[in-house]
C-alpha positions in Angstrom: 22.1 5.7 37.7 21.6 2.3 36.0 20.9 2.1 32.4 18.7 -0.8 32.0 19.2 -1.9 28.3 16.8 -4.6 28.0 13.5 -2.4 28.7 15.3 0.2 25.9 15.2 -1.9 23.3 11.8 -3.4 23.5 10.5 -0.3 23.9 12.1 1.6 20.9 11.3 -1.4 18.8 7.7 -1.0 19.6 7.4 2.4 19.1 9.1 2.2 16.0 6.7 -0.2 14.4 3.9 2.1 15.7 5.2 5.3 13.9 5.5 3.0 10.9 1.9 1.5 11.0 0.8 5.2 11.7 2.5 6.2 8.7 1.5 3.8 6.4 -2.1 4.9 7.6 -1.7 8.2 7.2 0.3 8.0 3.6 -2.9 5.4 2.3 -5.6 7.5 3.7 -3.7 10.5 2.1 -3.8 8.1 -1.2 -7.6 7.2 -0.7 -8.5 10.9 -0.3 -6.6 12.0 -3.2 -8.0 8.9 -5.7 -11.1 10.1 -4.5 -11.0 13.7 -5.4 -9.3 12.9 -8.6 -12.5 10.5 -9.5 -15.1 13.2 -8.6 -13.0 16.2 -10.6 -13.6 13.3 -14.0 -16.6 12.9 -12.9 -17.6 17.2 -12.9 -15.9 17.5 -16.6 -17.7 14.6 -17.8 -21.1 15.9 -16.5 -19.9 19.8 -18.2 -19.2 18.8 -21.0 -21.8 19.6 -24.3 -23.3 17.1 -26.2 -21.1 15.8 -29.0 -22.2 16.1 -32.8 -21.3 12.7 -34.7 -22.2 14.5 -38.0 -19.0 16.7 -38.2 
């Protein structure tokens, strides 16, 4: 059986930067979500919250 080292190499590269372009995908749309959520959970409290009275 003959190892052929030069097809191993390209290939792991490759998949390497794949996995890492998949991650960074994942991990920013994970970021995007989150950003998201955290705007609309301001955006509830602010729309709860009473009227304030300036003449405390």
């Amino acid at each position: 059986m003959v190892v052929l080292a030069g097809e191993w190499v390209p290939a792991w590269l490759a998949m390497s930067i794949t996995f890492l372009v998949a991650l960074i995908g994942v991990g920013g749309l994970g970021w995007w979500v989150l950003r998201g959520d955290a705007r609309n959970r301001r955006s509830e409290d602010i729309g709860e919250a009473g009227p304030h009275d300036i003449h405390h």
